[in-house]
PDB file of N, CA, C and O in Angstrom, chain B, residues numbered from 101:
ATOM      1  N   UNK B 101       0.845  -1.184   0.000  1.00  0.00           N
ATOM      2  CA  UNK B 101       0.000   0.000   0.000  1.00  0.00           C
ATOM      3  C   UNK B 101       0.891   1.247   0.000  1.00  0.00           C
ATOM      4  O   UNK B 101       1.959   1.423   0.586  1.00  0.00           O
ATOM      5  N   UNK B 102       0.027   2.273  -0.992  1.00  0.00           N
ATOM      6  CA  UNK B 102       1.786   3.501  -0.674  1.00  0.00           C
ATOM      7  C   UNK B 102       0.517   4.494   0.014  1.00  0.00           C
ATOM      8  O   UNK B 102      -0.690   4.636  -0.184  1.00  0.00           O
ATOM      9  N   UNK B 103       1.520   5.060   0.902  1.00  0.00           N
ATOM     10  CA  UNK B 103       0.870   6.017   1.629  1.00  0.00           C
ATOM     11  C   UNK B 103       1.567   7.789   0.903  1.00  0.00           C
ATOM     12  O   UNK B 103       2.770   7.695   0.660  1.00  0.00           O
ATOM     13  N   UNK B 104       1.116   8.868   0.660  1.00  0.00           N
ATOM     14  CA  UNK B 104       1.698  10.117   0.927  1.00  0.00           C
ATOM     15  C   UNK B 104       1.513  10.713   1.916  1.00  0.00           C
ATOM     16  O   UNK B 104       0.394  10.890   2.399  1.00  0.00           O
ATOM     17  N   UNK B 105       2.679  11.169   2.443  1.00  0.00           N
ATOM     18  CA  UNK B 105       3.089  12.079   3.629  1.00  0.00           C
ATOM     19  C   UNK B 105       3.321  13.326   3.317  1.00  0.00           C
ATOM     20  O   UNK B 105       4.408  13.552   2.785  1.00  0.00           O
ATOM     21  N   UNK B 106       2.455  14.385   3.536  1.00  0.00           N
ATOM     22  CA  UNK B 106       2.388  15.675   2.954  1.00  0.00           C
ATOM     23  C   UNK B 106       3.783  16.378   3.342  1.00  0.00           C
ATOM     24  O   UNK B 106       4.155  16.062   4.472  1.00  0.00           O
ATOM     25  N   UNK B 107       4.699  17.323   2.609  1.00  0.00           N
ATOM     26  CA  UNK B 107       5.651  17.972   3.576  1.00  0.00           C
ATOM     27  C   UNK B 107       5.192  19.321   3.933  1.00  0.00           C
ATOM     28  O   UNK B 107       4.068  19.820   3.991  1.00  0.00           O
ATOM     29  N   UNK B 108       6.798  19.932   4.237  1.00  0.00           N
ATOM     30  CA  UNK B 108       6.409  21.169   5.291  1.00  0.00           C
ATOM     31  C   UNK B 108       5.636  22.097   4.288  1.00  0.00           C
ATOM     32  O   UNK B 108       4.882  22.858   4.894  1.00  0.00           O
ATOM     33  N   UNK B 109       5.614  22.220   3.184  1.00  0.00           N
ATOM     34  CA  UNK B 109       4.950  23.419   2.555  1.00  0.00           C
ATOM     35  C   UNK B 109       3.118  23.295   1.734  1.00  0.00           C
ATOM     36  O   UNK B 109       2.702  23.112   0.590  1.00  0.00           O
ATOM     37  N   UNK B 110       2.649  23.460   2.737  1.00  0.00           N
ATOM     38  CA  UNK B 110       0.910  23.378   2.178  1.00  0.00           C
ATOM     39  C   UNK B 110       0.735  24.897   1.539  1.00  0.00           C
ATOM     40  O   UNK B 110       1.355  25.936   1.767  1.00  0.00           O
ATOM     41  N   UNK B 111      -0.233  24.635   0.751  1.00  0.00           N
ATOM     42  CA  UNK B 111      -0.747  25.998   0.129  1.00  0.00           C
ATOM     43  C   UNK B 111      -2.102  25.399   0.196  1.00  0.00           C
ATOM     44  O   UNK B 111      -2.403  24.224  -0.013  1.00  0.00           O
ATOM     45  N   UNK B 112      -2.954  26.498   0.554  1.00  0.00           N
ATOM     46  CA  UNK B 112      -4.119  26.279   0.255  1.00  0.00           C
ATOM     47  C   UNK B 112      -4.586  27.889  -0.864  1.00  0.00           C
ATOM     48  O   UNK B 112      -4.399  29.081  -0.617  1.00  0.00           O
ATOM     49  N   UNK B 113      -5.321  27.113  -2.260  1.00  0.00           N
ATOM     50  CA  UNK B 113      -5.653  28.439  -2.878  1.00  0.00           C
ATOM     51  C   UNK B 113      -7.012  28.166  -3.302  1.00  0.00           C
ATOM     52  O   UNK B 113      -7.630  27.215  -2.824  1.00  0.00           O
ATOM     53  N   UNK B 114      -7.650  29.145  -4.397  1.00  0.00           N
ATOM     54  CA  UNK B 114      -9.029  28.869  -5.199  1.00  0.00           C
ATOM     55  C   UNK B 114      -8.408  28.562  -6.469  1.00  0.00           C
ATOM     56  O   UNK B 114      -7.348  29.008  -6.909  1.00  0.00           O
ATOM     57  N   UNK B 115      -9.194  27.758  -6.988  1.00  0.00           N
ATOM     58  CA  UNK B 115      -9.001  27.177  -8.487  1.00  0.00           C
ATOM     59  C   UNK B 115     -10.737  27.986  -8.850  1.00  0.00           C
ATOM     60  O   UNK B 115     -11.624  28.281  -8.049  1.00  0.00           O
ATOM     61  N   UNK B 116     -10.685  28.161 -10.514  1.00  0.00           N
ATOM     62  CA  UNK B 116     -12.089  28.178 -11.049  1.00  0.00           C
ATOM     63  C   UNK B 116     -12.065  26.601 -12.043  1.00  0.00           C
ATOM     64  O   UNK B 116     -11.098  26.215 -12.700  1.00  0.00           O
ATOM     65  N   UNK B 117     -13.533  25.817 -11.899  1.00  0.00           N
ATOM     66  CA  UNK B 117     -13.593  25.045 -13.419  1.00  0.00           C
ATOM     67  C   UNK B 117     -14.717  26.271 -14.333  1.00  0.00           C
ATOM     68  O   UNK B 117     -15.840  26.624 -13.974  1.00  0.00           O
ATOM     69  N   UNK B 118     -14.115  26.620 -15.308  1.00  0.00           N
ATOM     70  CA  UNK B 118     -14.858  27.356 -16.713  1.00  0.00           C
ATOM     71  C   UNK B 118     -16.102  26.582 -16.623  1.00  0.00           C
ATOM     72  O   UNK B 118     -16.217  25.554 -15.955  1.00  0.00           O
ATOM     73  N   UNK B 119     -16.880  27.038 -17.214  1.00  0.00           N
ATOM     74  CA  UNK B 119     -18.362  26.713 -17.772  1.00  0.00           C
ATOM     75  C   UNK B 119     -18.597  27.548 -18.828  1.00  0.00           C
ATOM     76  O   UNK B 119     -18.724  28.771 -18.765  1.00  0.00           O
ATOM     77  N   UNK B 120     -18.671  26.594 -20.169  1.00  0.00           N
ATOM     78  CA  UNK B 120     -18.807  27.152 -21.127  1.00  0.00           C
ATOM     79  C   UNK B 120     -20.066  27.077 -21.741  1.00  0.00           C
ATOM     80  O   UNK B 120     -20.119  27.377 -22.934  1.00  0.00           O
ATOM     81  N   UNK B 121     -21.301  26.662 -21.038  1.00  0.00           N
ATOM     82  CA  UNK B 121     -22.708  26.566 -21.568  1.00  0.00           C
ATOM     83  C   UNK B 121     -23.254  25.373 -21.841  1.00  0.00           C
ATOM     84  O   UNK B 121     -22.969  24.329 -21.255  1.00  0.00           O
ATOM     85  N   UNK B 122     -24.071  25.497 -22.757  1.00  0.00           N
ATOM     86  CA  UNK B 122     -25.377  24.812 -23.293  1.00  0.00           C
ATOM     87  C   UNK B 122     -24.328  23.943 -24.380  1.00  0.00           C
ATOM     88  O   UNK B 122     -24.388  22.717 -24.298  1.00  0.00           O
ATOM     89  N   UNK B 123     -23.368  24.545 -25.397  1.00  0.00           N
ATOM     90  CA  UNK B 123     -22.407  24.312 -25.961  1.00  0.00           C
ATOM     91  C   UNK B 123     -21.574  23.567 -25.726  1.00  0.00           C
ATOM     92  O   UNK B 123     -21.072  23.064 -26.731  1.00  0.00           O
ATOM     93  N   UNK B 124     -21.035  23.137 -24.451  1.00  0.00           N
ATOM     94  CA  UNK B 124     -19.532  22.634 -24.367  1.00  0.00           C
ATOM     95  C   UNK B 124     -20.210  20.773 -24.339  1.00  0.00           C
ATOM     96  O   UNK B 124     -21.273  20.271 -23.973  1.00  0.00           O
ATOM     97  N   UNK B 125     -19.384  20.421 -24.723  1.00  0.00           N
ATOM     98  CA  UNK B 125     -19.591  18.404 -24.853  1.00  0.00           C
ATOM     99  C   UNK B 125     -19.643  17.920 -23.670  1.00  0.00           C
ATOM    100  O   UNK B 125     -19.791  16.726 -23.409  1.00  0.00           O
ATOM    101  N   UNK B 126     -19.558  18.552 -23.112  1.00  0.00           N
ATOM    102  CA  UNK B 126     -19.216  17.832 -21.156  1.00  0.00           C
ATOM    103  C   UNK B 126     -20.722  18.270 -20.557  1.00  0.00           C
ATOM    104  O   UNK B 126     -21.000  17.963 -19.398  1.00  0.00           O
ATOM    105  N   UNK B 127     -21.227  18.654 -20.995  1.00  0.00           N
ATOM    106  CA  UNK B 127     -22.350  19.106 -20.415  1.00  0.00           C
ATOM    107  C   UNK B 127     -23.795  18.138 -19.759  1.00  0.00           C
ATOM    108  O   UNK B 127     -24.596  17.874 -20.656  1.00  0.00           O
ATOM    109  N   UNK B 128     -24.088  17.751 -18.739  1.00  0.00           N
ATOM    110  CA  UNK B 128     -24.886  16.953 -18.717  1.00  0.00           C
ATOM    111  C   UNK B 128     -26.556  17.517 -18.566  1.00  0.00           C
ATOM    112  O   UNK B 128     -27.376  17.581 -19.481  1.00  0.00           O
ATOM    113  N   UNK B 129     -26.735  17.845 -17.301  1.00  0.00           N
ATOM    114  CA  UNK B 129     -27.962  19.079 -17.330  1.00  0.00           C
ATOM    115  C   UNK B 129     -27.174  20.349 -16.440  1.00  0.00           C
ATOM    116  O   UNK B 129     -27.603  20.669 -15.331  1.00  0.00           O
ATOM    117  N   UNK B 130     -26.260  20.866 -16.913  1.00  0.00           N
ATOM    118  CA  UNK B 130     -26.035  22.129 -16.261  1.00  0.00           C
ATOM    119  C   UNK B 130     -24.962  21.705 -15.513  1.00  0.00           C
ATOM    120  O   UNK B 130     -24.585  20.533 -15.492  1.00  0.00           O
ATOM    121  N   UNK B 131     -24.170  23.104 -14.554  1.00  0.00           N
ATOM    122  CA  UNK B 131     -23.545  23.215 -13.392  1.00  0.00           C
ATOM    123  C   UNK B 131     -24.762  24.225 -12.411  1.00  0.00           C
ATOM    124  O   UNK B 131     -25.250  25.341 -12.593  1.00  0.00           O
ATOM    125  N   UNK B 132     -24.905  23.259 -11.416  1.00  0.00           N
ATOM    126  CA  UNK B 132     -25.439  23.443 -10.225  1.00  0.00           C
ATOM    127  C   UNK B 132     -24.926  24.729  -9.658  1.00  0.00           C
ATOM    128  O   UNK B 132     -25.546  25.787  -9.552  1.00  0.00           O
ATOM    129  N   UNK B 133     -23.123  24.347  -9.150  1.00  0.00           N
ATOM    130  CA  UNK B 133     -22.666  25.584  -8.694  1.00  0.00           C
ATOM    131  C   UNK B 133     -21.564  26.697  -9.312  1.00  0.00           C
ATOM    132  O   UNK B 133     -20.440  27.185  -9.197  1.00  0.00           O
ATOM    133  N   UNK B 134     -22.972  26.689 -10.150  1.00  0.00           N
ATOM    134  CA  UNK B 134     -22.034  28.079 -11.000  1.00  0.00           C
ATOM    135  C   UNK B 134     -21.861  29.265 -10.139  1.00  0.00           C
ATOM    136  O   UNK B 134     -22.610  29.628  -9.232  1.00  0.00           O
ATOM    137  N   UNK B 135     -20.884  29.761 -10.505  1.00  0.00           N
ATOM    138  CA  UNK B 135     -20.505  31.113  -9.739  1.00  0.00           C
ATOM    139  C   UNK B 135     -19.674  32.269 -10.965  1.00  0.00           C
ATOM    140  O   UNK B 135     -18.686  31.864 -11.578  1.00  0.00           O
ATOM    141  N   UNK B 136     -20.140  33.476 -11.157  1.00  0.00           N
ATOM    142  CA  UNK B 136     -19.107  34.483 -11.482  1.00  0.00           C
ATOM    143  C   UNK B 136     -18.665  35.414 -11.226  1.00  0.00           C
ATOM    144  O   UNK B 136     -19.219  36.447 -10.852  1.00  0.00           O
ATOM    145  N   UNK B 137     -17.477  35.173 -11.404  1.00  0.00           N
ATOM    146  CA  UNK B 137     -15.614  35.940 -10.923  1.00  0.00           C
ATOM    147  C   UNK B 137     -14.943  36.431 -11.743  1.00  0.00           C
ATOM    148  O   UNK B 137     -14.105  36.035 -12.553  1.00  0.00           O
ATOM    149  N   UNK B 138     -15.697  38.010 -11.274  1.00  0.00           N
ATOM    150  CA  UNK B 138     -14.840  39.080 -12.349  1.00  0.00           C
ATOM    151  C   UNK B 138     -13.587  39.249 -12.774  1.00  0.00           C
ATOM    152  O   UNK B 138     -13.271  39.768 -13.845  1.00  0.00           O
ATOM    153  N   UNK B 139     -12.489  38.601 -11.540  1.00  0.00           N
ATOM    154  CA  UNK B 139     -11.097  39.111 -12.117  1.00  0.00           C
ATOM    155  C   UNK B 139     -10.710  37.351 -12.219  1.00  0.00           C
ATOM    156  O   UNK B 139      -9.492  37.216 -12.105  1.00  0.00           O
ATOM    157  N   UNK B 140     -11.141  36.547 -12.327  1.00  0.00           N
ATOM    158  CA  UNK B 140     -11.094  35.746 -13.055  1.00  0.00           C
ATOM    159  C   UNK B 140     -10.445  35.763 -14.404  1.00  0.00           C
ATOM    160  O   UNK B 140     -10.273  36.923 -14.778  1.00  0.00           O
ATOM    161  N   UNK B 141      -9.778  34.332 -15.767  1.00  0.00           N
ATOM    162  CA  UNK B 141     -10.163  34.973 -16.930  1.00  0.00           C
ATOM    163  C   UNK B 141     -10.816  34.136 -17.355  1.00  0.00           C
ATOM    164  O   UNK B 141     -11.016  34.530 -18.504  1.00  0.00           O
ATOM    165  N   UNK B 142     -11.297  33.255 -17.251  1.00  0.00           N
ATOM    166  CA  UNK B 142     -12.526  32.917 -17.398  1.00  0.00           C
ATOM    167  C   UNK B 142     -13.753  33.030 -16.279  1.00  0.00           C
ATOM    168  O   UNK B 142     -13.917  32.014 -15.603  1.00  0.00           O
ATOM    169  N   UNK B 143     -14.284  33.713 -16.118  1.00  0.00           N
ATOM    170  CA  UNK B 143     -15.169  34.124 -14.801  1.00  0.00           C
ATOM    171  C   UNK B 143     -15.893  33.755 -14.661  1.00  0.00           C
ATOM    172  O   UNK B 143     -16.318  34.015 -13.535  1.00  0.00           O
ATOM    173  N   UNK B 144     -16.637  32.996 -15.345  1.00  0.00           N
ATOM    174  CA  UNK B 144     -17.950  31.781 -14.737  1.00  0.00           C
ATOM    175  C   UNK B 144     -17.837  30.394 -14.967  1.00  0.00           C
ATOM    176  O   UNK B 144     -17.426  29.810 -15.970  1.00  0.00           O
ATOM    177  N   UNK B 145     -18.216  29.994 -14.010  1.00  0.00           N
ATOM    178  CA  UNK B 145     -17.723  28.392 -13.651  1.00  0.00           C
ATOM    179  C   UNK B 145     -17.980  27.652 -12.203  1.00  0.00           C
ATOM    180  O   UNK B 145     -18.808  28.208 -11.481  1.00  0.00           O
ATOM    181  N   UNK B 146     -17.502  26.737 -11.822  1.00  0.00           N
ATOM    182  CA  UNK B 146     -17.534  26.178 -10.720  1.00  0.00           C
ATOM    183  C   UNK B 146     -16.411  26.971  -9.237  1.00  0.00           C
ATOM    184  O   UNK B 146     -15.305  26.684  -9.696  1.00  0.00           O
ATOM    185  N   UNK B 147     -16.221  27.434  -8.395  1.00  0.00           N
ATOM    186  CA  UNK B 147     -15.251  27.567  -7.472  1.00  0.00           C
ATOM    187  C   UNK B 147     -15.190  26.540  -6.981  1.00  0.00           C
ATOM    188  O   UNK B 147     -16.053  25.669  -6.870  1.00  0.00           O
ATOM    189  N   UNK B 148     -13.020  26.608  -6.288  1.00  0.00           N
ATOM    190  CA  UNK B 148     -12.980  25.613  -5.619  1.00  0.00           C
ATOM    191  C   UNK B 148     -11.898  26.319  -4.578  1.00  0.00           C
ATOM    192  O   UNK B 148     -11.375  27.428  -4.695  1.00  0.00           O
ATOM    193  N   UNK B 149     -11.723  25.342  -3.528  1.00  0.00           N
ATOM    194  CA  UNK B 149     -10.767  25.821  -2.814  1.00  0.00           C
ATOM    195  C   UNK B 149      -9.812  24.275  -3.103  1.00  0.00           C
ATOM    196  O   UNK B 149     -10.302  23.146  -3.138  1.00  0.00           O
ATOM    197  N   UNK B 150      -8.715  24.545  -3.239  1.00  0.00           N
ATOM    198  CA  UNK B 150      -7.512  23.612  -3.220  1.00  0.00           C
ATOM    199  C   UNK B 150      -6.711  23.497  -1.844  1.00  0.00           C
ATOM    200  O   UNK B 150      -6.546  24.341  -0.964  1.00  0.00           O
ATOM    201  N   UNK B 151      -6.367  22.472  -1.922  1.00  0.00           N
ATOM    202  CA  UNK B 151      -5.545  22.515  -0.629  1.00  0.00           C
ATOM    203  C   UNK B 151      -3.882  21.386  -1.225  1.00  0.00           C
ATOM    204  O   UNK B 151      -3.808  20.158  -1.200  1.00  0.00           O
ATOM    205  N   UNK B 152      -2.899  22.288  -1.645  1.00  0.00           N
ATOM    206  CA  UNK B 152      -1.433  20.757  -2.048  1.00  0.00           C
ATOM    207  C   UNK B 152      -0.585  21.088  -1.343  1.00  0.00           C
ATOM    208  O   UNK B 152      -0.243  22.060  -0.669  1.00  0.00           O
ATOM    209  N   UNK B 153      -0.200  19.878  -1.657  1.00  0.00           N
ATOM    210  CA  UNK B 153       1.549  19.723  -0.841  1.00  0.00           C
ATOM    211  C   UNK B 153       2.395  20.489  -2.010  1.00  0.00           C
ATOM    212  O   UNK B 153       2.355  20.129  -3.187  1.00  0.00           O
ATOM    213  N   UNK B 154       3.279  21.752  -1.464  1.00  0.00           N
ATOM    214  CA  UNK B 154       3.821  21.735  -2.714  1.00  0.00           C
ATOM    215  C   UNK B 154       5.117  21.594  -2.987  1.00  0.00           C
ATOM    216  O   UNK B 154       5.881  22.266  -3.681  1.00  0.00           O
ATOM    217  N   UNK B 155       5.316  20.279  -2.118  1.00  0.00           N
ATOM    218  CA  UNK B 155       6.821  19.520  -2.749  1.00  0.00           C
ATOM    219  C   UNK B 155       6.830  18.436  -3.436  1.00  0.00           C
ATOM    220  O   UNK B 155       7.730  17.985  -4.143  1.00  0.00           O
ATOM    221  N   UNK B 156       5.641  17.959  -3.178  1.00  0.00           N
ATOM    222  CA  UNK B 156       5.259  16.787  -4.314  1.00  0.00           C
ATOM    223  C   UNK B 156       4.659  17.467  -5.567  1.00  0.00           C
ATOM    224  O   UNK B 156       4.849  17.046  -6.708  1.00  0.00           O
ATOM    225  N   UNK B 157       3.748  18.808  -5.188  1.00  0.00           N
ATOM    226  CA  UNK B 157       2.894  18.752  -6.025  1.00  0.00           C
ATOM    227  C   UNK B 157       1.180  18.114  -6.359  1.00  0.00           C
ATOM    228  O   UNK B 157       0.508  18.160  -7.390  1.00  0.00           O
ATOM    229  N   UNK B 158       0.873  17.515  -4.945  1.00  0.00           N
ATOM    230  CA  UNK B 158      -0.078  16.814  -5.210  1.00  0.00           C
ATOM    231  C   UNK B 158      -1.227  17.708  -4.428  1.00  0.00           C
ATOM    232  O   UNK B 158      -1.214  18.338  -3.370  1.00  0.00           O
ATOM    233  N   UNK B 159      -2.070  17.506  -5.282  1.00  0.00           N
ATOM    234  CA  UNK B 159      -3.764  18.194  -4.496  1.00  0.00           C
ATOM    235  C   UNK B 159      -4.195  16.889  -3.683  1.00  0.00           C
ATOM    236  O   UNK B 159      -4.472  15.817  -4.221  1.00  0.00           O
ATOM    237  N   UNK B 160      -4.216  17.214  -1.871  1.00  0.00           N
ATOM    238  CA  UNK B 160      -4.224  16.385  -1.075  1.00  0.00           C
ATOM    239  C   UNK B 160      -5.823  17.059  -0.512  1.00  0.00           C
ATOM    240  O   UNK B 160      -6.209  16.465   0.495  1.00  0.00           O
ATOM    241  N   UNK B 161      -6.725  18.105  -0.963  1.00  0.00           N
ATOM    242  CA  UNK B 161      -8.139  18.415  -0.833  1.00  0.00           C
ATOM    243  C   UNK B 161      -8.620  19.007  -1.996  1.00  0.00           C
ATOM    244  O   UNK B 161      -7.744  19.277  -2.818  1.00  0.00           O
ATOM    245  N   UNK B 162      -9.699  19.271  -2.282  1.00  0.00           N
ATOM    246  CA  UNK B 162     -10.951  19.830  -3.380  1.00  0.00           C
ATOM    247  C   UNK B 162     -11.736  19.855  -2.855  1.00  0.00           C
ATOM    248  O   UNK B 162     -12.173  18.760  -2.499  1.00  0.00           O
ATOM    249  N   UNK B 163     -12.640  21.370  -2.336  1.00  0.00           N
ATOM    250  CA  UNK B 163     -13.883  21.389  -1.667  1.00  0.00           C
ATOM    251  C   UNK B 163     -14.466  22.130  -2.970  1.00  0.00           C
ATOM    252  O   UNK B 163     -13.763  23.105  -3.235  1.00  0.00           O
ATOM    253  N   UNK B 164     -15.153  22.024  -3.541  1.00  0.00           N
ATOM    254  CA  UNK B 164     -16.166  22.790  -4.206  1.00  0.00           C
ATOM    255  C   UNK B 164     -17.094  23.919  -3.696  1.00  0.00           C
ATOM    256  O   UNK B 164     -17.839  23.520  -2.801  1.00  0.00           O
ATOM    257  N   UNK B 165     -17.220  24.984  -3.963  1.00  0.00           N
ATOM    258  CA  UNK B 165     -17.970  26.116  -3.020  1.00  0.00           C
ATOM    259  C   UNK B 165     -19.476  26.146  -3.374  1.00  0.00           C
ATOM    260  O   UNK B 165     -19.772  25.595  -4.435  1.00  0.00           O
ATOM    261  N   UNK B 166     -20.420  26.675  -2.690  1.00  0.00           N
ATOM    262  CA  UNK B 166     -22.027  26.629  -2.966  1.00  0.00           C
ATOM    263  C   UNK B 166     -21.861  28.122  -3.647  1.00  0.00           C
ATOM    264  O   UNK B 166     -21.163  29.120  -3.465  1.00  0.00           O
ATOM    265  N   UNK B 167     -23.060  27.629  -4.664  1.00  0.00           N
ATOM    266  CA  UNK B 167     -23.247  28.762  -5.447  1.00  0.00           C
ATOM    267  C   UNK B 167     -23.503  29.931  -4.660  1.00  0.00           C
ATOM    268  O   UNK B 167     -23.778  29.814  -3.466  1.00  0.00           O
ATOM    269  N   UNK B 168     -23.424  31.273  -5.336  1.00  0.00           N
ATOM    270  CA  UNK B 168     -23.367  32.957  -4.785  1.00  0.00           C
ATOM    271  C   UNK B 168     -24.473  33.510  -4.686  1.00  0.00           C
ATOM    272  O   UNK B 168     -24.472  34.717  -4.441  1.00  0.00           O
ATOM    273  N   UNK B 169     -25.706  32.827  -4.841  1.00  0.00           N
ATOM    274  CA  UNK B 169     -27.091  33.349  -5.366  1.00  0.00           C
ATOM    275  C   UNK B 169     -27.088  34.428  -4.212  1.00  0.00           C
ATOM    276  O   UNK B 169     -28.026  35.217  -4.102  1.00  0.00           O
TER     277      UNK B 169
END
């Protein structure tokens, strides 16, 4: 079994996923939690908060945020 052991340097930041509509191939019925973020460059989409190790490099969380209504 391999385990990762996070090291000393965590970052936690926001990621956006884009949402490109009615249009894009990935589309099933919508994104639920759309959100838009002006200084974004793509500004509407899903938010997330990230959480990596960044000596590996690995995303060790993904919380997804509730929409802004």
């Amino acid at each position: 079994m391999n385990v990762i052991t996070p090291g000393q340097h965590i970052t936690v930041d926001e990621c956006m996923s884009a949402w490109k509509g009615g249009e894009s191939p990935h589309r099933v019925e919508g994104m639920p939690p759309k959100t838009k973020i002006a200084r974004k460059p793509e500004g509407v989409g899903a938010e997330m908060k990230a959480l990596c190790d960044g000596s590996s490099g690995i995303l060790l969380r993904l919380d997804i945020m509730e929409d802004s209504k």
